[in-house]
C-alpha positions as CSV (number, residue, x, y, z in Angstrom):
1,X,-165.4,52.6,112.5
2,X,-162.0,51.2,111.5
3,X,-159.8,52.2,109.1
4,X,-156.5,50.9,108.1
5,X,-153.4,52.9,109.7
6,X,-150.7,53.7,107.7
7,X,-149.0,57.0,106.8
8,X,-149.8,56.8,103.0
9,X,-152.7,58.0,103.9
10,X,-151.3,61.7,104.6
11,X,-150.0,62.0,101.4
12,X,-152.5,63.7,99.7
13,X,-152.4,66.7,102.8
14,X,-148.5,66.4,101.9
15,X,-148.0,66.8,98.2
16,X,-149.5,70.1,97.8
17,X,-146.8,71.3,99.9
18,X,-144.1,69.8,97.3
19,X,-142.4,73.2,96.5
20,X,-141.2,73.7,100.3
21,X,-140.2,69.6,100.6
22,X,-138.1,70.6,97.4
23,X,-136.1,73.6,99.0
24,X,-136.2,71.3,102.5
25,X,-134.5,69.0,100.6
26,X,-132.0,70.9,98.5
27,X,-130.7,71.6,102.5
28,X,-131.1,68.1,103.5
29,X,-128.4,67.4,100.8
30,X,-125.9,70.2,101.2
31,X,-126.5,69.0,105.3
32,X,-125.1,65.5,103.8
33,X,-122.6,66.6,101.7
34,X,-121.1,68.8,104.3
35,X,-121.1,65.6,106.8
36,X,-118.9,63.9,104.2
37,X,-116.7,66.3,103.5
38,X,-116.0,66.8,107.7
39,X,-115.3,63.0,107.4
40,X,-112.4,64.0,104.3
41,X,-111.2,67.0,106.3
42,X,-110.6,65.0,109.5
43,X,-108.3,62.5,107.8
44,X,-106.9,65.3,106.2
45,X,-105.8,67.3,109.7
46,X,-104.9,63.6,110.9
47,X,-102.0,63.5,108.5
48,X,-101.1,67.4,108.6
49,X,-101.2,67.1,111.9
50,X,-99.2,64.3,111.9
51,X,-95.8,66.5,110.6
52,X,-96.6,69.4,112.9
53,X,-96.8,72.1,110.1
54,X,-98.6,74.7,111.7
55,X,-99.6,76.9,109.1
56,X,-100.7,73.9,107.2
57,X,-102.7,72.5,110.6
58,X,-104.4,76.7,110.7
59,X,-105.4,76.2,107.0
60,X,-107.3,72.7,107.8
61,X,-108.9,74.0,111.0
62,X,-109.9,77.0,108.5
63,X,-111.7,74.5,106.1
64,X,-113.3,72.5,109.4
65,X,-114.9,76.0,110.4
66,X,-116.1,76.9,106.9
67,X,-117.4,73.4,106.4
68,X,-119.1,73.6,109.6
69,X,-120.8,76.8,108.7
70,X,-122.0,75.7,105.4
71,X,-123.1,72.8,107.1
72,X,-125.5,74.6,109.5
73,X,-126.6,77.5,107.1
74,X,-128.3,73.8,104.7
75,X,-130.0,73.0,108.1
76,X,-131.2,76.2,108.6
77,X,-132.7,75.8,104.9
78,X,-133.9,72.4,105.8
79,X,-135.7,73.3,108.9
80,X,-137.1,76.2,107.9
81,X,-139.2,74.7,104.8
82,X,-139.8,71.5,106.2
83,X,-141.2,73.2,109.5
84,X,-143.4,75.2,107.0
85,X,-145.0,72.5,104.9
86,X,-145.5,70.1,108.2
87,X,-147.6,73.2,109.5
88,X,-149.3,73.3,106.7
89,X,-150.0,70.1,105.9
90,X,-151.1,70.2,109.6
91,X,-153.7,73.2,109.1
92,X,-155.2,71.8,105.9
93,X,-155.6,68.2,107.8
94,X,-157.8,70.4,110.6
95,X,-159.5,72.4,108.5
96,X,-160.2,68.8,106.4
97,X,-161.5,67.7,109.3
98,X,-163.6,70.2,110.9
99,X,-165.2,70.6,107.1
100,X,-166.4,67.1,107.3
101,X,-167.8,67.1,110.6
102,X,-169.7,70.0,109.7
103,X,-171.9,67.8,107.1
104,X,-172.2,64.7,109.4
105,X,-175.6,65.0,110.4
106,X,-177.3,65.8,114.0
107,X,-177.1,61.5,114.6
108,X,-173.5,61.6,115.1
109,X,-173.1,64.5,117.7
110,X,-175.9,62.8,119.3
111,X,-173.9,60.2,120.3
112,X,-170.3,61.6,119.9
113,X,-168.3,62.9,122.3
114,X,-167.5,66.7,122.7
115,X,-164.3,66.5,124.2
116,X,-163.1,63.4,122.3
117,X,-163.8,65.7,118.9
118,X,-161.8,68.2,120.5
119,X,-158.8,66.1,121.3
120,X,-158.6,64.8,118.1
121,X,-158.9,68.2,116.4
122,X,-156.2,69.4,118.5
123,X,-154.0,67.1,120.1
124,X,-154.0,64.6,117.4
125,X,-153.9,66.6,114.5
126,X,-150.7,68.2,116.3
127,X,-149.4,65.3,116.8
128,X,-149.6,64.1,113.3
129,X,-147.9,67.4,111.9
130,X,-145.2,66.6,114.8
131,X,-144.5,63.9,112.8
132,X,-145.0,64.8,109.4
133,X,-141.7,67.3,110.4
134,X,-139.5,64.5,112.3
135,X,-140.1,63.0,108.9
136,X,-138.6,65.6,106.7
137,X,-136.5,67.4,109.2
138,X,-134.6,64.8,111.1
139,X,-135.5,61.3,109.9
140,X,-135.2,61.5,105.9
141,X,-131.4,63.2,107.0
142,X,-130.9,60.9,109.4
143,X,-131.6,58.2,106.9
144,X,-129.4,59.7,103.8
145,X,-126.6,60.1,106.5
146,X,-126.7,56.2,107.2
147,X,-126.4,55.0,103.7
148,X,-124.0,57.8,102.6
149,X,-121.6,57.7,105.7
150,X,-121.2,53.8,105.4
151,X,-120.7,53.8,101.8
152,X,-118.0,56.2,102.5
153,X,-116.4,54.1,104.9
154,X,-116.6,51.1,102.5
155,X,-114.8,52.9,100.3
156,X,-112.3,53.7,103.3
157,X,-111.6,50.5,104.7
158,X,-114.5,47.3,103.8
159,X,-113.4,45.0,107.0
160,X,-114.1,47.9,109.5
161,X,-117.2,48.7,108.0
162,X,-118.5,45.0,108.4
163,X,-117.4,44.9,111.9
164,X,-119.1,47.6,112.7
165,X,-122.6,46.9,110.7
166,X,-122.6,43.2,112.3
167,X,-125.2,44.1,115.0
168,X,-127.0,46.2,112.9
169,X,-129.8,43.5,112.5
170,X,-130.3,42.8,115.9
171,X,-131.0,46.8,116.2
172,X,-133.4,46.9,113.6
173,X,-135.5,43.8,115.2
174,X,-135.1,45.6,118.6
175,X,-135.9,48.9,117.1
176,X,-138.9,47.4,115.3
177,X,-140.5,45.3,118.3
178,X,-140.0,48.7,120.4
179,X,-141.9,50.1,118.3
180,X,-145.4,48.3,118.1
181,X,-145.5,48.0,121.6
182,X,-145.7,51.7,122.0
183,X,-147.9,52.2,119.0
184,X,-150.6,49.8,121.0
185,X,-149.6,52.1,124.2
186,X,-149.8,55.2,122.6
187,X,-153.8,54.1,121.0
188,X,-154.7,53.0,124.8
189,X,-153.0,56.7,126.1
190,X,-155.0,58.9,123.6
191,X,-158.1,56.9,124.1
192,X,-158.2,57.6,127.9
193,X,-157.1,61.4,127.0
194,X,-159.8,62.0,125.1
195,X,-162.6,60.3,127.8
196,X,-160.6,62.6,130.3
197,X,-161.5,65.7,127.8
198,X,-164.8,64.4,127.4
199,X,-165.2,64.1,131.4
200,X,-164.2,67.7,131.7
201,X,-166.3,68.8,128.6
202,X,-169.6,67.5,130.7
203,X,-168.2,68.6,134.3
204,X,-168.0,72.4,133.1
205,X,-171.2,72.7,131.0
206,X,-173.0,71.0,134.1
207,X,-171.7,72.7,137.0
208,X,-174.7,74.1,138.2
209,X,-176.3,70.1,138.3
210,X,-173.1,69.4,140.1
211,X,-173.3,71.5,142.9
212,X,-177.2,71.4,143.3
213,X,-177.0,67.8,143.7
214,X,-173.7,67.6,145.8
215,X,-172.4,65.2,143.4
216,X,-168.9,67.2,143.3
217,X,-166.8,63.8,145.2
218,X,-168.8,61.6,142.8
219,X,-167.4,63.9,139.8
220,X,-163.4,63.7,141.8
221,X,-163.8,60.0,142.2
222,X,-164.6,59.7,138.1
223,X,-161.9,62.4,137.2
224,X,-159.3,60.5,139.5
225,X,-160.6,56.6,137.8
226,X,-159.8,58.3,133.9
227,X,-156.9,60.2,135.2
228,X,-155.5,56.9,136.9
229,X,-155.8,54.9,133.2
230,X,-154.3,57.9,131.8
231,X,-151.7,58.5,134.0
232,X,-150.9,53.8,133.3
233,X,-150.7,54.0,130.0
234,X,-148.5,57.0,129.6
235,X,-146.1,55.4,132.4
236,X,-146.3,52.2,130.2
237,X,-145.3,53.7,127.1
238,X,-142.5,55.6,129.1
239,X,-141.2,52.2,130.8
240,X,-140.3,50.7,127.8
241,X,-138.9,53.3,125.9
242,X,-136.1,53.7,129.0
243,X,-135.5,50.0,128.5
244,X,-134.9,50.6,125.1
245,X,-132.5,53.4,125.0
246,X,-130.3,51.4,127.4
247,X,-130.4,48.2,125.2
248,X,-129.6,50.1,122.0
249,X,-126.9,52.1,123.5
250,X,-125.4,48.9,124.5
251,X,-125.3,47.6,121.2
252,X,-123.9,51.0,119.7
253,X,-121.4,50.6,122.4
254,X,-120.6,46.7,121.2
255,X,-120.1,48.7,117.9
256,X,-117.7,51.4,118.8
257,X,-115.6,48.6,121.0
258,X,-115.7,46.3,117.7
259,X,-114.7,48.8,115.8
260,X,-111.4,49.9,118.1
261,X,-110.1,46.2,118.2
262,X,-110.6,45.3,114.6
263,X,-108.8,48.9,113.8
264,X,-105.9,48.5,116.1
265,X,-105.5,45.0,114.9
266,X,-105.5,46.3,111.3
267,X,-103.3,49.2,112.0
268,X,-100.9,46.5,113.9
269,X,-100.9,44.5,110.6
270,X,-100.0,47.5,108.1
271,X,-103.8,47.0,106.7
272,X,-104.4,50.6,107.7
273,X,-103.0,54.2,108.2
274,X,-103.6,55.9,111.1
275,X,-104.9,58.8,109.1
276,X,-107.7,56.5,107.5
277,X,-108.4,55.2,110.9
278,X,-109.5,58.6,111.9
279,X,-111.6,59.6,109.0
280,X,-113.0,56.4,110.3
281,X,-113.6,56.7,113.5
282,X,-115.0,60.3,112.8
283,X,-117.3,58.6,110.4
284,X,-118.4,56.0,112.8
285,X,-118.9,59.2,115.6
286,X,-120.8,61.1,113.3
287,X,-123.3,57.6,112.6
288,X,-124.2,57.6,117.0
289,X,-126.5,60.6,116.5
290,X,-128.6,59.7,113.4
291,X,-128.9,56.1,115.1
292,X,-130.4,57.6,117.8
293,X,-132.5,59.8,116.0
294,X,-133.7,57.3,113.7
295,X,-134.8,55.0,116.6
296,X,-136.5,58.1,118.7
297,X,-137.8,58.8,115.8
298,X,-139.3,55.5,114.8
299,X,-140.7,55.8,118.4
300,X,-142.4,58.8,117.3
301,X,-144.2,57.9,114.4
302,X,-145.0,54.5,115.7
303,X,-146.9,56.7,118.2
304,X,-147.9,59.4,115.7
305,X,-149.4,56.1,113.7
306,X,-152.3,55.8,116.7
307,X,-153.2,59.9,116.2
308,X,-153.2,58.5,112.4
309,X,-155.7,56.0,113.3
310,X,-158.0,58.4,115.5
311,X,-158.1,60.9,112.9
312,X,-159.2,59.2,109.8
313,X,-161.5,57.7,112.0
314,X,-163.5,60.6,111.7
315,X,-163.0,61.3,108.4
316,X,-164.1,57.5,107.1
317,X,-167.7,58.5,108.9
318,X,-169.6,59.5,105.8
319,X,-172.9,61.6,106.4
320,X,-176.3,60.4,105.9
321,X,-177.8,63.2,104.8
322,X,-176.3,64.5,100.6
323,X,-176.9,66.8,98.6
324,X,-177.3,65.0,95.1
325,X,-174.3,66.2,92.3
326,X,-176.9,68.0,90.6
327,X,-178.9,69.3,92.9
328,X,-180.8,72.7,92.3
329,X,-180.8,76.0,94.8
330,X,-184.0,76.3,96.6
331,X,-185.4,79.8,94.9
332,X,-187.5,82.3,97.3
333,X,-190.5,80.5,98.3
334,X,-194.2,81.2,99.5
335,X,-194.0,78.9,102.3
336,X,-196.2,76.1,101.3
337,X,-195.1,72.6,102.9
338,X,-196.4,68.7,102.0
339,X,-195.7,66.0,104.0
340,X,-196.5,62.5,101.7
341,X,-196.4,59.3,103.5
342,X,-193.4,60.0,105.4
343,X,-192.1,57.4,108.0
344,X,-188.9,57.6,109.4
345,X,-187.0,55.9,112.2
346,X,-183.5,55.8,114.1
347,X,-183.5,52.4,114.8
348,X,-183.8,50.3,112.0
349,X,-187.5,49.4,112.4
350,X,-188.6,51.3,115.3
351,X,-190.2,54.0,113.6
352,X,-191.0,57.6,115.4
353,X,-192.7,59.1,112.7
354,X,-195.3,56.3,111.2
355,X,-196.6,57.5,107.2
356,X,-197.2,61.3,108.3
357,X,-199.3,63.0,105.1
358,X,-200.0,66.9,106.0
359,X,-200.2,70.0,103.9
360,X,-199.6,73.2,105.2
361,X,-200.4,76.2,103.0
362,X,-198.1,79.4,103.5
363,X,-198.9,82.2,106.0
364,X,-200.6,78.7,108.1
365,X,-199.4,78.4,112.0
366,X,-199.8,74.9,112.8
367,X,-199.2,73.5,116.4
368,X,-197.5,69.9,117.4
369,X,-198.4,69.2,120.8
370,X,-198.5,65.7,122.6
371,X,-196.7,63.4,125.0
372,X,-192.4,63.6,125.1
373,X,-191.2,61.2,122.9
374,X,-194.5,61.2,120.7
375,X,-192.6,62.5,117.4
376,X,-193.3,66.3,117.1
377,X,-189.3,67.2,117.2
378,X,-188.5,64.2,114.6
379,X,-191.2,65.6,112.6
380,X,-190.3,69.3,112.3
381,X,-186.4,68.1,112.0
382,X,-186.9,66.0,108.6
383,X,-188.1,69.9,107.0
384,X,-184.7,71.1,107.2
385,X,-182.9,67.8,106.2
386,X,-181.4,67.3,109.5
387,X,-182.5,63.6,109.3
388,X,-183.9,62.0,105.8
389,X,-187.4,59.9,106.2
390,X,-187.0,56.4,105.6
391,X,-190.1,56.6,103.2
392,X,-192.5,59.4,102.0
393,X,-191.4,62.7,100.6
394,X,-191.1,66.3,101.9
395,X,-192.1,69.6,99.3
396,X,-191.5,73.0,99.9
397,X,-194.0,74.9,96.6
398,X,-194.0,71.1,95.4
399,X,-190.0,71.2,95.3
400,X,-188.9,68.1,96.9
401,X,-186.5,69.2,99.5
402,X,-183.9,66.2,98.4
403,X,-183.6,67.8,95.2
404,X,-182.0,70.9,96.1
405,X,-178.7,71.8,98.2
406,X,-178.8,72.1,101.8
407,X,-177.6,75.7,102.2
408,X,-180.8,77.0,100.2
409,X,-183.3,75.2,101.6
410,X,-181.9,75.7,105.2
411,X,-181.8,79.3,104.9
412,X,-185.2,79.5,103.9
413,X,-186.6,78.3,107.4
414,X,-186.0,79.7,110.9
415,X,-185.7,78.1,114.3
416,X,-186.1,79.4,117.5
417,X,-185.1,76.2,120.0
418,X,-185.6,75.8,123.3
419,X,-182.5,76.0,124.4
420,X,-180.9,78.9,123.3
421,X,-176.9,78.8,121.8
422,X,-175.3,81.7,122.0
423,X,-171.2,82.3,120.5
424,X,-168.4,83.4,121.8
425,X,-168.6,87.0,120.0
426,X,-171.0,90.6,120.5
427,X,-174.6,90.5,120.9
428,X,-175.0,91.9,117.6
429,X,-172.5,89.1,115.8
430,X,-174.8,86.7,117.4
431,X,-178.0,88.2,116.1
432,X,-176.3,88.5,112.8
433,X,-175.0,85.0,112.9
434,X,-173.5,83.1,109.8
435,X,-173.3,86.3,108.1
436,X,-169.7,88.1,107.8
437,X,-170.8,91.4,106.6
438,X,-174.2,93.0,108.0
439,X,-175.7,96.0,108.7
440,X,-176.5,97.6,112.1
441,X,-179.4,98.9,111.4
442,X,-180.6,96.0,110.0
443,X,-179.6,94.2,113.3
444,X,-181.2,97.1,115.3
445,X,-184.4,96.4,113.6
446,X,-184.6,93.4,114.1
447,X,-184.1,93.4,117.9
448,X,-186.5,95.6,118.3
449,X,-189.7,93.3,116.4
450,X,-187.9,90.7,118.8
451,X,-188.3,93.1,122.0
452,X,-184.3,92.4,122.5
453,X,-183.2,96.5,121.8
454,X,-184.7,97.8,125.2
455,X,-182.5,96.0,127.5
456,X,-179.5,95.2,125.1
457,X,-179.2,99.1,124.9
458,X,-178.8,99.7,128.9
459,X,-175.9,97.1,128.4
460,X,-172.7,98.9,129.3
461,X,-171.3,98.3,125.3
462,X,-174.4,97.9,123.8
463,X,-174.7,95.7,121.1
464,X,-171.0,95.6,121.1
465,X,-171.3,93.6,124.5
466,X,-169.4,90.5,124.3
467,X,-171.3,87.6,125.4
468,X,-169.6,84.8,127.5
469,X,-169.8,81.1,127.1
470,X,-172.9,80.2,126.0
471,X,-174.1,82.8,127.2
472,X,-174.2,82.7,130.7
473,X,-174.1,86.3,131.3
474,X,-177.7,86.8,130.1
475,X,-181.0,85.8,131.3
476,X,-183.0,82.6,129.7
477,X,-185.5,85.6,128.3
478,X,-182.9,87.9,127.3
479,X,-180.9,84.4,124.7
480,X,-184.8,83.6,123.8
481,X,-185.3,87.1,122.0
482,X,-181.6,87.4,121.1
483,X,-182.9,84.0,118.9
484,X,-185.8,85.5,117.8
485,X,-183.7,88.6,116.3
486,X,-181.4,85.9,115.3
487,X,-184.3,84.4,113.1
488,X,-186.3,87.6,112.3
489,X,-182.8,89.2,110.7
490,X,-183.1,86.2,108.2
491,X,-186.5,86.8,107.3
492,X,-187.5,83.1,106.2
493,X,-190.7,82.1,105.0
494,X,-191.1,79.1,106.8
495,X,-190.8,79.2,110.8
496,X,-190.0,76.7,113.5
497,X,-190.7,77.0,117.2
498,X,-189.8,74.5,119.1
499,X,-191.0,74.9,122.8
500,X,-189.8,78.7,122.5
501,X,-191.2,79.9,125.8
502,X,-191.1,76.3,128.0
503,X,-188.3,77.6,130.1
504,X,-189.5,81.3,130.7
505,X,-190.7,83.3,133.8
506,X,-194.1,85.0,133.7
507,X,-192.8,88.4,133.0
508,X,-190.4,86.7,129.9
509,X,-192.8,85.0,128.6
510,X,-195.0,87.6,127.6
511,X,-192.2,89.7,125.9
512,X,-191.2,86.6,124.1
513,X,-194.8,85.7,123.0
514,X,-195.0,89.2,121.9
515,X,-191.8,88.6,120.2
516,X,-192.5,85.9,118.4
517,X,-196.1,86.5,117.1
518,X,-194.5,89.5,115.3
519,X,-192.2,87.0,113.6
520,X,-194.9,84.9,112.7
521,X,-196.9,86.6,110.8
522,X,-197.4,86.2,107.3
523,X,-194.9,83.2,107.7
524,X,-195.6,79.5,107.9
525,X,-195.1,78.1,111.1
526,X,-194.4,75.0,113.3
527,X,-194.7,75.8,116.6
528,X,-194.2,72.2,119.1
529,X,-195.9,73.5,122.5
530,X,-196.5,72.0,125.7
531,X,-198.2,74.9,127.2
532,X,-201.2,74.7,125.2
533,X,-201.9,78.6,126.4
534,X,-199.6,79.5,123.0
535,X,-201.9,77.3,120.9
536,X,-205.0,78.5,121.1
537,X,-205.1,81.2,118.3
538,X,-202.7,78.7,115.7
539,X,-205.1,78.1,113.2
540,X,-204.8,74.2,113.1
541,X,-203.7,72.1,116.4
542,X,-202.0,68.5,115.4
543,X,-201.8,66.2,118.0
544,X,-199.4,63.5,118.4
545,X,-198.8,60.2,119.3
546,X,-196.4,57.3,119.0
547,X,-195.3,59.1,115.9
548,X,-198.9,59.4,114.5
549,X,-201.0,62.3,114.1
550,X,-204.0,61.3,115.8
551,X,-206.3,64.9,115.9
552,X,-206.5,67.4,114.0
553,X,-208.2,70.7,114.1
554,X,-208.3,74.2,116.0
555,X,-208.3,75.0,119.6
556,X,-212.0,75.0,120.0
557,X,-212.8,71.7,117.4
558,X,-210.6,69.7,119.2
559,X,-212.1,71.0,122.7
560,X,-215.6,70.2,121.2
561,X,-214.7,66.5,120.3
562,X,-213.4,65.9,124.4
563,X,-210.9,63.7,123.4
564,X,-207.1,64.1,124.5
565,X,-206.8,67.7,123.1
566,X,-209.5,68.0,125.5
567,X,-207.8,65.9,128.6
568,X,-204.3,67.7,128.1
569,X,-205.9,71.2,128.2
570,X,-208.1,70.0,131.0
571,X,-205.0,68.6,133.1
572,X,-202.8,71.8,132.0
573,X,-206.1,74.3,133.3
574,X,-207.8,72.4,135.7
């Protein structure tokens, strides 16, 4: 999704931060004022100088040093705040950001890529407060330096100031033309950076595929193909800008050498003092470095303007899934859950779950087995609003779940996944996760009904064990009942399972199935199974296919009618 770059739209991340542009600014002018006043105090020593009184030339040289001090105590003022509010406009802009993504819903990260989100998150967001302070520490300066410093010389001498200005044009086109061309470099540079991050972001969380498949040159050769595009594009963007510094410091050259023969000619004529022709020519040394700030730093933001583009990007996304303005919070429920005539499909038209009616009355463990692919997932995700059904409704106590917000309907139902997340934090901050404040013993208890305290007790630190990227430092059995404490510290009415014990040993499987029919009861519960051995005793079996519910029943009804209940349980015990 496009949206139209321009820098207008940062300003409302910029104007909260007003106060500290204000006092930037105050220093931005005293910086500007001082500049003129070195130009008034150089003409001045030209023409003390000029009768060799040296008390006279000590006073002047006095004023020079003062002037330059006050000088750089306003930049000091000017970089300090205007380095503050980029920062911040920087932070608020992530924050932004990330606070958005987190309502997108589960379509988007389906497709999206992790390291691409990253990169813009960091890298681009960074870039754009890089620029937000070129703006108000160097360019804005720059800027009230070139319209203050010629006026001045106007004032001085009106001939010079033309004969020096005369190729100013030509600069601007130059400076202008430079500038989209690295804009388009600068898009086609971040764009491979971030599908090398999202290269890396794969090769790490699949190592272990890697190696087992000795796919590692396969996984160089693909590095070294996005590195090589990476590596073009930055070399492109660097090519031209050295042919443009060159060009434009010919042209500032062409200026300077104007300037010297239309002086000396005046000076020759009695047109000019020699004292004014200083001032001048300090004026016209003090103009070289905001010209060649100004152009770097038109460079920059034509640059910054692509890390522009990338991040609204994200933010023009809008989710699919809202709560409605007035929507109600979800009070404690019994656990009773209707399905009416709901359909729902990711493609336009190719439905997965094809006018579904079920109601499930609370303290009810219902099973979803079938065929990958034949809806049971898509089914249980429309409960917590991670997708909304095309048609039908879903009630919780005969609430419909669109009618109230997302937080208290969402923390009225547990999941336990297959694969098990774990956070960068302790065992017990993962177990208490979402929650800032929460008790120990509360987390203690609730490892144990999830047969977790036993073996996160002989850790070394206990509960205060820090647990390493996702995990990896436990078993699959020892994240599985980590999750179930997870869900049984939340104590919600209404449970999910989804294929909790696939992945499990023997020996882990029976803690966890211990585990988890402790969580279950008195709960509602989806539980989506392909081992049909955690079925049996779930007190109605639904069986799936091509998003229908086709049977219907318990273990041994649906054994007595020998249809494909029957055949699966057959094939699965045979």
């Amino acid at each position: 999704m496009k949206t139209r770059s321009n820098y207008w739209q940062l300003l409302p991340y910029i104007r909260p931060q007003w106060h500290n542009i204000v006092k930037g600014f105050i220093g931005i002018l005293g910086y500007v004022l001082a500049t003129l006043a070195l130009i008034t105090l150089a003409r001045q020593f030209a023409s003390v100088f000029g009768g060799r009184n040296l008390s006279a030339i000590a006073l002047e040289i006095s004023l020079l040093a003062t002037v330059f001090l006050v000088r750089g105590f306003f930049q000091s003022v000017q970089d300090i705040y205007m380095a503050k509010a980029a920062l911040r406009v920087a932070f608020n802009l992530r924050k932004y950001i990330y606070t958005h993504l987190q309502k997108l819903n589960l379509s988007y990260f389906e497709t999206a890529k992790t390291g691409d989100l990253s990169y813009r998150l960091t890298e681009d967001v960074d870039r754009v407060g890089e620029v937000v302070h070129k703006l108000f520490h160097d360019f804005i300066p720059c800027v009230l330096q070139l319209v203050a410093i010629p006026i001045y010389m106007i004032w001085l001498n009106w001939q010079l100031t033309l004969a020096i200005i005369i190729v100013a044009p030509l600069m601007g086109v130059l400076i202008g033309w430079f500038g989209e061309r690295l804009r388009i470099f600068s898009l086609k540079s971040q764009s491979h950076v971030s599908d090398l991050s999202a290269i890396l972001t794969e090769v790490f969380s699949g190592i272990r595929i890697i190696q087992a498949f000795a796919a590692e040159k396969y996984e160089i050769a693909r590095f070294s193909r996005e590195a090589d595009r990476t590596m073009k594009a930055k070399y492109s963007a660097e090519r031209l800008k050295a042919i443009q510094i060159p060009i434009i410091g010919f042209l500032e050259a062409v200026s300077i050498l104007i300037l010297l023969f239309v002086g000396g000619w005046q000076i020759a004529t009695g047109n000019l003092t020699v004292d004014k022709f200083v001032a001048f020519l300090t004026a016209g040394a003090l103009l070289i470095d905001p010209i060649g700030h100004v152009t770097s730093n038109y460079n920059e933001f034509k640059q910054g303007e692509a890390s522009v583009d990338r991040v609204f990007e994200l933010l023009a996304i809008k989710p699919t899934v809202e709560e409605k303005a007035n929507a109600l919070t979800l009070p404690d429920v019994s656990g009773k859950v209707e399905y009416r005539h709901v359909s729902f499909a990711y493609k336009k038209g190719e439905f997965v779950i094809k006018d579904i009616s079920l109601l499930a009355m609370p303290g009810e463990a219902i099973a979803l087995v079938g065929a990958s692919g034949a809806g049971k997932t898509t089914f249980v995700n429309l409960l917590p609003r991670f997708y909304d059904p095309e048609a039908g409704q879903i009630l919780i106590d005969g609430v419909d779940i669109k009618d109230v917000t997302l937080d208290s309907l969402r923390r009225q139902i547990g999941i336990v996944p297959q694969e098990t997340i774990m956070f960068s934090g302790t065992i017990a901050q993962n177990i208490a996760f979402g929650q800032d404040a929460f008790e120990m013993k509360a987390v203690e208890e609730a490892a144990k009904i999830a047969n977790a305290h036993q073996f996160i007790t002989q850790l070394p630190d206990g509960y205060d064990t820090w647990v390493g990227e996702r995990g990896v430092n436990l078993s699959g059995g020892q994240r599985q009942r980590i999750a179930i404490a997870r869900a049984v510290l939340r104590n919600p009415r209404i449970l999910i399972l989804d294929e909790a014990t696939s992945a499990l040993d023997s020996e882990s499987e029976a803690l966890v199935q211990e585990a988890l029919e402790r969580l279950m009861a008195s709960r509602t519960v989806f539980i989506i199974a392909h081992r049909l051995s955690t079925v049996r005793r779930c007190d109605r079996i639904l069986v799936f296919e091509r998003g229908q519910i086709v049977e219907s029943g318990t273990h041994e009804e649906l054994l007595t009618l020998e249809r494909r209940y029957a055949r699966f349980y057959a094939q699965q015990f045979s």
